[in-house]
NULO-307977 format. One record per residue (C-alpha): residue number from 1; residue in three letters; x, y, z. Coordinates in Angstrom, 1 decimal. Example, Ala and Ser with C-alpha at 12.3 -4.5 7.8 and 13.67 -1.06 7.14 Angstrom:
% NULO-307977
+-----+------+--------+--------+--------+
!  nr ! rest !     c1 !     c2 !     c3 !
+-----+------+--------+--------+--------+
!   1 !  Ala !   12.3 !   -4.5 !    7.8 !
!   2 !  Ser !   13.7 !   -1.1 !    7.1 !
+-----+------+--------+--------+--------+
% end
This chain:
% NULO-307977
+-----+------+--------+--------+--------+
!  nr ! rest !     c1 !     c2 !     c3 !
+-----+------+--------+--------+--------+
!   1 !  Unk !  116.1 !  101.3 !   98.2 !
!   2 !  Unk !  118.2 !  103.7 !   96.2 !
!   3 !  Unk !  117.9 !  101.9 !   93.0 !
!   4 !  Unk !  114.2 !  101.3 !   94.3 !
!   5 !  Unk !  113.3 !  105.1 !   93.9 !
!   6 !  Unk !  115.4 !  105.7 !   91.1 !
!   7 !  Unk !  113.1 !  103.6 !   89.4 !
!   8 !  Unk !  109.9 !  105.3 !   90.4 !
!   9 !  Unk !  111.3 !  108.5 !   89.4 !
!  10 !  Unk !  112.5 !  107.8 !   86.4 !
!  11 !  Unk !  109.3 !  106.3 !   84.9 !
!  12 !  Unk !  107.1 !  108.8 !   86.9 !
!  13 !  Unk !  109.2 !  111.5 !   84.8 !
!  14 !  Unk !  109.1 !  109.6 !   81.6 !
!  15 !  Unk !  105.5 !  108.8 !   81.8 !
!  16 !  Unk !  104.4 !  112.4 !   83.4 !
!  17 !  Unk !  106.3 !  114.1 !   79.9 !
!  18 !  Unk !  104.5 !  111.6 !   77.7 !
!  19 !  Unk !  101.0 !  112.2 !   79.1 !
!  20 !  Unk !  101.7 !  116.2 !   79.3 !
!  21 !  Unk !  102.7 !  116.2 !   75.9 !
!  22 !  Unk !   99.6 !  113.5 !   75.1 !
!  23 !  Unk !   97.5 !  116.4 !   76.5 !
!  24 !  Unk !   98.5 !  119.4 !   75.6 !
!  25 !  Unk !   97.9 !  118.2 !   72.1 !
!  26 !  Unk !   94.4 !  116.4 !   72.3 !
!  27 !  Unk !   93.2 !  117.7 !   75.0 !
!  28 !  Unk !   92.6 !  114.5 !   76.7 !
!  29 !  Unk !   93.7 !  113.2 !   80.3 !
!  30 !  Unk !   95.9 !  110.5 !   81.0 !
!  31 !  Unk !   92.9 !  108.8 !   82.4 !
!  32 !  Unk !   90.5 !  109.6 !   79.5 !
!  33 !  Unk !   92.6 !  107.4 !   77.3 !
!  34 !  Unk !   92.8 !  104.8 !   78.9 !
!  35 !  Unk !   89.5 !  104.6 !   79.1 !
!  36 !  Unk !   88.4 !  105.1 !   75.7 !
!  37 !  Unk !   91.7 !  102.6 !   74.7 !
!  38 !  Unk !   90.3 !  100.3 !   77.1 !
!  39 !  Unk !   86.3 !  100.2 !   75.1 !
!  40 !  Unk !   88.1 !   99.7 !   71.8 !
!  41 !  Unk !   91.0 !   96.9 !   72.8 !
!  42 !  Unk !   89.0 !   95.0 !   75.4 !
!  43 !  Unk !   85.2 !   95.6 !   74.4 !
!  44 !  Unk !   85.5 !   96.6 !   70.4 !
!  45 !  Unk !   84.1 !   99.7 !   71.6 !
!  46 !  Unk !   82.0 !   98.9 !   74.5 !
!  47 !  Unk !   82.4 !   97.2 !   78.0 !
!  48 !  Unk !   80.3 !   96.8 !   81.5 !
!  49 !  Unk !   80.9 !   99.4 !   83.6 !
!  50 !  Unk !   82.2 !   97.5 !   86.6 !
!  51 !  Unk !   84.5 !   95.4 !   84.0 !
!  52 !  Unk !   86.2 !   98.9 !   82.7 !
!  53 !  Unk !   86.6 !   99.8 !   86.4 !
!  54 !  Unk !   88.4 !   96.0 !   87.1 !
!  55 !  Unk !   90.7 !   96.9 !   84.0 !
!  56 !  Unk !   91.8 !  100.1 !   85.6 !
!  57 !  Unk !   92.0 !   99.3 !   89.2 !
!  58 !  Unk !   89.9 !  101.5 !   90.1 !
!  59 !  Unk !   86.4 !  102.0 !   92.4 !
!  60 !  Unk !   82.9 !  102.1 !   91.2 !
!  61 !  Unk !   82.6 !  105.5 !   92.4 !
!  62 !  Unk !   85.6 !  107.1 !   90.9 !
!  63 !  Unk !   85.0 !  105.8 !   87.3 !
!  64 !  Unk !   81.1 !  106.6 !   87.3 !
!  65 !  Unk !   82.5 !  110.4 !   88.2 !
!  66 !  Unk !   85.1 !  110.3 !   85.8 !
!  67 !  Unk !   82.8 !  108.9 !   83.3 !
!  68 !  Unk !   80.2 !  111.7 !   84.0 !
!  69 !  Unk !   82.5 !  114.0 !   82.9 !
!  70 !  Unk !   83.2 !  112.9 !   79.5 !
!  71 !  Unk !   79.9 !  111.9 !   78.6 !
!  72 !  Unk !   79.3 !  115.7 !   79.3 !
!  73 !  Unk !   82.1 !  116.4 !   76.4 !
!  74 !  Unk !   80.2 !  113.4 !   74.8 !
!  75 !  Unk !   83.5 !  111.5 !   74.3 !
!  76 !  Unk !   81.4 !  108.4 !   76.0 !
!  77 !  Unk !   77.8 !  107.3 !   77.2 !
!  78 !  Unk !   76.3 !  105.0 !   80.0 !
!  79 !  Unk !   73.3 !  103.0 !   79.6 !
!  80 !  Unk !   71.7 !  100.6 !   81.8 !
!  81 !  Unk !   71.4 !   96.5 !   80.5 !
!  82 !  Unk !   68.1 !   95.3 !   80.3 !
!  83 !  Unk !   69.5 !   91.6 !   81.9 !
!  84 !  Unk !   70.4 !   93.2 !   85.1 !
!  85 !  Unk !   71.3 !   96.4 !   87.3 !
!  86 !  Unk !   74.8 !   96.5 !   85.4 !
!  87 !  Unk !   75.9 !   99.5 !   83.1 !
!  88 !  Unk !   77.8 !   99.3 !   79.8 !
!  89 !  Unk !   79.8 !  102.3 !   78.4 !
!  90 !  Unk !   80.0 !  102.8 !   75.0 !
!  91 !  Unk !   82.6 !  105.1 !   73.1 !
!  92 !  Unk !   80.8 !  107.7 !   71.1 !
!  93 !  Unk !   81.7 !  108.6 !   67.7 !
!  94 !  Unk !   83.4 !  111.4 !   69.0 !
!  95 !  Unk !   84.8 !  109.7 !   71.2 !
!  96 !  Unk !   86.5 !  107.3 !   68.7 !
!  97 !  Unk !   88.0 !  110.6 !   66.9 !
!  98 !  Unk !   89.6 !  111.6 !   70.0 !
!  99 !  Unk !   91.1 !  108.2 !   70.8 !
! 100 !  Unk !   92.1 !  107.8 !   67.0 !
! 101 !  Unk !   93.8 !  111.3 !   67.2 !
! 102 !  Unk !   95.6 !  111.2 !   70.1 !
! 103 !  Unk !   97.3 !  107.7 !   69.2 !
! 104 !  Unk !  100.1 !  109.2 !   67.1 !
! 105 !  Unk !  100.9 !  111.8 !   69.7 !
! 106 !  Unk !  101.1 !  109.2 !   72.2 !
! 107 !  Unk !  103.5 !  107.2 !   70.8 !
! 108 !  Unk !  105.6 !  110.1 !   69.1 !
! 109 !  Unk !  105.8 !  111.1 !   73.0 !
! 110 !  Unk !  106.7 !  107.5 !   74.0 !
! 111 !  Unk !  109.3 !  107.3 !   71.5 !
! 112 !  Unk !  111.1 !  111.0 !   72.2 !
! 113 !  Unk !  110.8 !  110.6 !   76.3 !
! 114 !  Unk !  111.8 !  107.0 !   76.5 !
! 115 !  Unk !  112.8 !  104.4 !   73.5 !
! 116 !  Unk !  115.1 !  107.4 !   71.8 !
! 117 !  Unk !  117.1 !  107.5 !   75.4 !
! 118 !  Unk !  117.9 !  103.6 !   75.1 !
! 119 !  Unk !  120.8 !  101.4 !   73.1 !
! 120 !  Unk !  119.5 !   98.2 !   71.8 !
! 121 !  Unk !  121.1 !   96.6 !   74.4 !
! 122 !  Unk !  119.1 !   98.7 !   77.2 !
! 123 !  Unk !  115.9 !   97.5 !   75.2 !
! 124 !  Unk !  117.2 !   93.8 !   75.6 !
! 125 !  Unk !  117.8 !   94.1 !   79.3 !
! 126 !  Unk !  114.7 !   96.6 !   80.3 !
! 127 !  Unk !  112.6 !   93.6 !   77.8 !
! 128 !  Unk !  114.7 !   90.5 !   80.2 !
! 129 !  Unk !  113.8 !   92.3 !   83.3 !
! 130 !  Unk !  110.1 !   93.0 !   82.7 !
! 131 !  Unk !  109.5 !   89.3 !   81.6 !
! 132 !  Unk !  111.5 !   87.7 !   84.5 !
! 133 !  Unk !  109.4 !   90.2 !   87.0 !
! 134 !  Unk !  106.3 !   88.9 !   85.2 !
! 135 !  Unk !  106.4 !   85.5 !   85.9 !
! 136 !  Unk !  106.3 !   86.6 !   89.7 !
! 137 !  Unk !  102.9 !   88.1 !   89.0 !
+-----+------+--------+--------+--------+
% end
């Protein structure tokens, strides 16, 4: 259990410092990027609502309010399908921008708080142990 937590801890640390400094400088939340990453990688830009909320794990209700608030900073908008009762979000222009500009602060983040702390060989073993645990999955 020791080793258990350490592990929590030290990527809730890692990742909390990457999406503070993420932030600070773009102005957008942990969660805001990921959805907007999500429109562009999975949807080139636009996806069904209740498919953006599978990718994220998370309920119907919590995206459509999280979603309310950044069409309000117009970074996305909702609009219904004409097949059926389904939604699809689309990434605004604006939107794109944000995403596009927060990229290099992201990964300057990831790089500083977490691949500049490893040695090549704690990349080999960190890249053995995440594809041995994902064959379990």
């Amino acid at each position: 259990m020791k080793i258990w937590h350490m592990w929590k801890g030290t990527f809730h640390t890692i990742f909390g410092r990457v999406v503070k400094e993420m932030s600070d400088h773009t102005g957008l939340s942990e969660s805001d990027f990921g959805i907007l990453d999500r429109l562009i990688l999975l949807g080139e830009g636009k996806l069904r609502q209740q498919e953006l909320a599978d990718s994220m794990d998370w309920d119907k209700s919590r995206l459509s309010h999280h979603l309310k608030r950044m069409e309000k900073r117009e970074l996305v908008v909702r609009n219904p399908l004409d097949t059926d009762r389904g939604v699809q979000v689309e990434i605004t222009s604006e939107g794109k921008l944000a995403l596009d500009n927060a990229r290099p602060f992201l990964f300057k983040a990831i790089r500083k708080h977490f691949f500049e702390q490893l040695t090549d060989q704690d990349i080999e073993v960190i890249t053995k142990l995440a594809e041995r645990t994902k064959e379990d999955l």
